[in-house]
N, C-alpha and C positions, 0 to 999 in steps of 0.2 A: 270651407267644407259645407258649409250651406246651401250652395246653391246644389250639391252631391244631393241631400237629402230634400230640399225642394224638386230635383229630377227623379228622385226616387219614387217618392209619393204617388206620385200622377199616374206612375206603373198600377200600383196598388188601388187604384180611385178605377180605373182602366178595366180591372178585374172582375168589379161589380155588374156584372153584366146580367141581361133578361131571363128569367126563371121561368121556363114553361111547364104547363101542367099536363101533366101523366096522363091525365084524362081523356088528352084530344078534343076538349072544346074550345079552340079557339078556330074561326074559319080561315080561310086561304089569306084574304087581305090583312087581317091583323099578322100570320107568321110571316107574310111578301115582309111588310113593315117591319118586323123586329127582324128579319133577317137583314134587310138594308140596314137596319140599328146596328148589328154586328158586324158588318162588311164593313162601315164607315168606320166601327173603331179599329177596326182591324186595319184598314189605312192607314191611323192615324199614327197607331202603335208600329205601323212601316216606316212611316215617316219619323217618329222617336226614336226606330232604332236606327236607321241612315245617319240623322244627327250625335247619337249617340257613340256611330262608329267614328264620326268624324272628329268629335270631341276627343274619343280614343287616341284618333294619331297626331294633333294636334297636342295630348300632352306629353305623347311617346315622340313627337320632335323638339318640347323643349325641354325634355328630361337627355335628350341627346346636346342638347345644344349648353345645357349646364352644367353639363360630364364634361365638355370643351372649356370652358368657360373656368374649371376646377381645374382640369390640366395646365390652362395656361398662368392660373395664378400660382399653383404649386411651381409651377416652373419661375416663375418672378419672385416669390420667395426664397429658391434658392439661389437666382442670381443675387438678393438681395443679403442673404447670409456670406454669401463670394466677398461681395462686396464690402461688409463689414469687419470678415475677417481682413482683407486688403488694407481697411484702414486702419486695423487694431495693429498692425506688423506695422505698417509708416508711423504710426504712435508711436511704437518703440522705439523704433528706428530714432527717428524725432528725439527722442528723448534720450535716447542715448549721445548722439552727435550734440547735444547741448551739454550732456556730462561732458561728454570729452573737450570741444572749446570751451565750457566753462571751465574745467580743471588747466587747459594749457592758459588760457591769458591769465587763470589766478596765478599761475608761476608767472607770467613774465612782469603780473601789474605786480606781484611781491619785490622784484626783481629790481623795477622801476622806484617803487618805494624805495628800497638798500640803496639803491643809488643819490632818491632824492635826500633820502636821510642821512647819507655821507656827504652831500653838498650842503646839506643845515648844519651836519655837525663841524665840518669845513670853516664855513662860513663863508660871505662873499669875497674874502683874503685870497680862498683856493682857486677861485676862475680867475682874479685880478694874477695871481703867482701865475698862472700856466699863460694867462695872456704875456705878462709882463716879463716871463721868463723864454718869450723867445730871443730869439739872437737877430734878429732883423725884421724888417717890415714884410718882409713877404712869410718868414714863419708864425709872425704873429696875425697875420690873415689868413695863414691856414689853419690856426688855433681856434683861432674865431669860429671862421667857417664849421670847425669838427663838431663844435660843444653846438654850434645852431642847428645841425644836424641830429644829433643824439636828440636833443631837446625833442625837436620835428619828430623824430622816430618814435620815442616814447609817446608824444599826443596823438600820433596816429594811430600806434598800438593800443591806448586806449579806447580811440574811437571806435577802431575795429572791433574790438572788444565789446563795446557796449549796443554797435551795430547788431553784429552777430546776433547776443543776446536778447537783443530784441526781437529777430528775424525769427529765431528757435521760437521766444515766446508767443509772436503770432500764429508759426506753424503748427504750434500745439493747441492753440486755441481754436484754430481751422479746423484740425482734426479732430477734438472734441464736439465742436459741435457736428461736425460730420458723424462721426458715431452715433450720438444723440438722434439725428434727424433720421439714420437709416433703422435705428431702434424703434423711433415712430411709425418708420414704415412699414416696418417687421410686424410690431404688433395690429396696425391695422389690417395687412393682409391679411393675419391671424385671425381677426376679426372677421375678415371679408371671408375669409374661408368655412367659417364656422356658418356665417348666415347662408352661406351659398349649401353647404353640406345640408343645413335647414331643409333651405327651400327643395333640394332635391329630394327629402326625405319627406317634404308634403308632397312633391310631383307624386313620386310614386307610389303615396298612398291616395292619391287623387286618383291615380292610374287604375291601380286597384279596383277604388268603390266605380270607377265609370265601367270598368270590365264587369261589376255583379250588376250594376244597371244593365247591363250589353246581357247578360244572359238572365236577367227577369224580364226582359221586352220580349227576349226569345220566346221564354216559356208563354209568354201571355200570349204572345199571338198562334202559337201551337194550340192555345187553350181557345182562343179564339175561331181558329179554324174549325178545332172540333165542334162548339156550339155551334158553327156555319150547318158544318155539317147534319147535325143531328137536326137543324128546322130545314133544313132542305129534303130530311130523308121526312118530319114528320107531314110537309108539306105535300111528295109523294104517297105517302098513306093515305092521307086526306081523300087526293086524286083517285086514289081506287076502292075510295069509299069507305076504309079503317078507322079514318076518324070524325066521332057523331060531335054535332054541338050541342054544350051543356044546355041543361033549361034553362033559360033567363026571362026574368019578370022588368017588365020597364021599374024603375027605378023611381022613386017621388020623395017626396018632405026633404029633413033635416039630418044632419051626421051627427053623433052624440063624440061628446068630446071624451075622447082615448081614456085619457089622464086627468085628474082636478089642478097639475101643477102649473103655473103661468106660463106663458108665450118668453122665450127667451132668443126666438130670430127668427125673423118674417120670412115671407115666398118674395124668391126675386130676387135679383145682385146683388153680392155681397163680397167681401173680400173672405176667405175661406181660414180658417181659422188655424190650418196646417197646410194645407198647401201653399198656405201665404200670397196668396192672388187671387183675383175677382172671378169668380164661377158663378152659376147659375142657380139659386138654391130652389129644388125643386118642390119644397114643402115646406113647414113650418115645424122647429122645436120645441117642447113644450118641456120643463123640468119637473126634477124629480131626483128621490134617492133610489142608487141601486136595489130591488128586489120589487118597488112597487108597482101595482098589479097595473098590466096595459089591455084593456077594454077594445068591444067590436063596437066599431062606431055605429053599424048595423049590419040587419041580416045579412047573411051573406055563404058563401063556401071558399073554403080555401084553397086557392091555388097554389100557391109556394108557399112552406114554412122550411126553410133553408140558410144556411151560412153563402154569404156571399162578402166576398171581400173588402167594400168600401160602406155596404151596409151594415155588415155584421150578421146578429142572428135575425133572421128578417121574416115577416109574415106579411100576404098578399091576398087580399079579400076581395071575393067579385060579389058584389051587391044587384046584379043585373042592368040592363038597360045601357051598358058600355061605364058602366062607373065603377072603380074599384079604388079600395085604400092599400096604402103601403105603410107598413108598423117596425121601422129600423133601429140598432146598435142593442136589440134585448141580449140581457142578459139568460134570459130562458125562454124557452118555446112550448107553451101548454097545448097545442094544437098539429095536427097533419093535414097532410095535403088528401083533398076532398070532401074534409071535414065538414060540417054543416055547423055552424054557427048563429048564436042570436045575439041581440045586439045587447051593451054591458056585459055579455060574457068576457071573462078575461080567459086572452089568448098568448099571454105572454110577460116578463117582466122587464121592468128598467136595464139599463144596464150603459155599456160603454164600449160593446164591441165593433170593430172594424174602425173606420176611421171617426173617431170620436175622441173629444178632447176630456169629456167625463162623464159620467151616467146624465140621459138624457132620454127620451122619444124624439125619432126624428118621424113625422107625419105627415106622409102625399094622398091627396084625392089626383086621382087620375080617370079622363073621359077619352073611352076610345085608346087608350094607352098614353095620351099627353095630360102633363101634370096638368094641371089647375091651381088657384088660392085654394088652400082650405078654408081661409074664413068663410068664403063666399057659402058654403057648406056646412058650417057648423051653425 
């Protein structure tokens, strides 16, 4: 779900967009510029939300394809319950058919004993008598013959016996582990159902957060169109002569520094500190605790003191000559727009609003409307 709210963010950073002043002093070429400023995000946020829709059906086809996926294992688990009932009936079965040949050879090996135990108790007197009590040689070769038979019968009833026995006993040991093995596989489909239920239950709340992305890039570029709009209509006023430019004094010396707290991230590339990727950083941080007073670097009037999204509460100071400073993430705004200001006056406090990880000043010189270092100025 990160990379949900890495996509998010960028909506929000998106937001922060050019604050113009009420006043109508800025000429045609600076509002042509911020209006190409705004077109291009307005692109760009086209292009975020194209991706975004595709993201959308991309995870509404594999939340379809793991609804399939869930059908077809519930369906193998019940073959696989089939199937173990199937084996639990031949268990029995099994086990029964070994009762019953064990029960019938115990009678006949009993049977075999009584007989061998009447020949010990006999003694070998009793086969010599039956031999020697035939009446001629061919009845004593069929005497012969009968008791070698009997004998034969009886070893082969036992072997059959002890065949059998052993037959049942592998049969059940088949079946046993058959059981076992589809047990295992019971429980892992169980397993695999669980994770797959999971996973669907992240899809769709992926699904979800990509749909409130899909209708915050709406909004933004709705909101973007309207700022289109609103410097294309102030650009019209201009043309018919509505709007004057401010007085502006060229500009010289040094910028006093905002705040006394140190430099805590330079101007220039950086990995971003919530968006989690390399941006642009247009100014320099300087730290601080929340409520501490933030100072005018120099004279100046204020153009914007306004909420804007990625800045926060943010003040915007024209110092004349195409230079102005930007004062973002305050947590208060002591100043308005038109205001006249002197330099160390405090125009506002510390704070943490917009996108900011904790109370801080974030601090742009800008010439002509392109950032600059601020060191190069302070």
């Amino acid at each position: 779900m990160r990379a949900l709210r890495a996509l998010a963010l960028p909506i929000l950073a998106l937001a922060a967009v050019w604050a113009v002043s009420q006043g109508g002093s800025q000429d045609v070429s600076k509002l042509e510029t911020d209006l190409k400023r705004i077109q291009d995000k307005r692109d760009s946020a086209s292009r975020k939300l194209r991706d975004t829709r595709k993201q959308v059906n991309t995870v509404r086809t594999d939340i379809r394809q793991i609804d399939s996926e869930l059908e077809e294992l519930e369906n193998s688990i019940a073959l696989t319950a089939e199937r173990l009932e199937t084996a639990q009936d031949e268990q029995v079965r099994a086990a029964e058919e070994l009762e019953v040949a064990t029960h019938k050879l115990q009678e006949r090996r009993e049977q075999v004993r009584s007989r061998l135990r009447w020949m010990y108790m006999s003694g070998d007197s009793h086969v010599a008598e039956v031999l020697l009590g035939a009446k001629d040689m061919g009845e004593f070769a069929s005497r012969s013959y009968l008791l070698e038979r009997i004998a034969k019968a009886d070893k082969e009833l036992f072997d059959a016996f002890k065949d059998l026995r052993e037959q049942v006993r592998v049969k059940k040991l088949a079946q046993d582990k058959l059981v076992a093995r589809i047990g295992a596989l019971r429980r892992q489909q169980d397993s695999q159902q669980h994770s797959l239920k999971s996973t669907r239950d992240q899809k769709q709340l992926a699904f979800a957060q990509l749909r409130g992305v899909q209708r915050d890039l709406e909004r933004l570029i709705a909101q973007l169109d309207a700022d289109e709009r609103a410097i294309e209509a102030r650009i019209e006023a201009y043309h018919r002569g509505a709007g004057k430019e401010s007085q502006s004094k060229p500009f010289s010396g040094k910028l006093a520094r905002p705040v006394p707290g140190g430099m805590t991230s330079g101007f220039g590339m950086r990995h971003h500190p919530i968006l989690k990727r390399s941006r642009m950083h247009n100014g320099v941080d300087f730290g601080g605790k929340s409520g501490d007073p933030i100072r005018a670097a120099a004279d100046g009037v204020v153009i914007s003191a306004t909420y804007m999204s990625g800045y926060g509460n943010c003040v915007i100071l024209d110092h004349g000559g195409g230079v102005s400073t930007l004062y973002a993430h305050a947590s208060r705004l002591n100043v308005r727009e038109g205001q006249s200001v002197k330099q160390g006056q405090t125009i506002a406090a510390i704070g943490a609003t917009g996108l900011a990880t904790g109370p801080h000043l974030h601090f742009e010189v800008r010439v002509n409307g392109k950032p600059v270092n601020p060191l190069g100025w302070l």
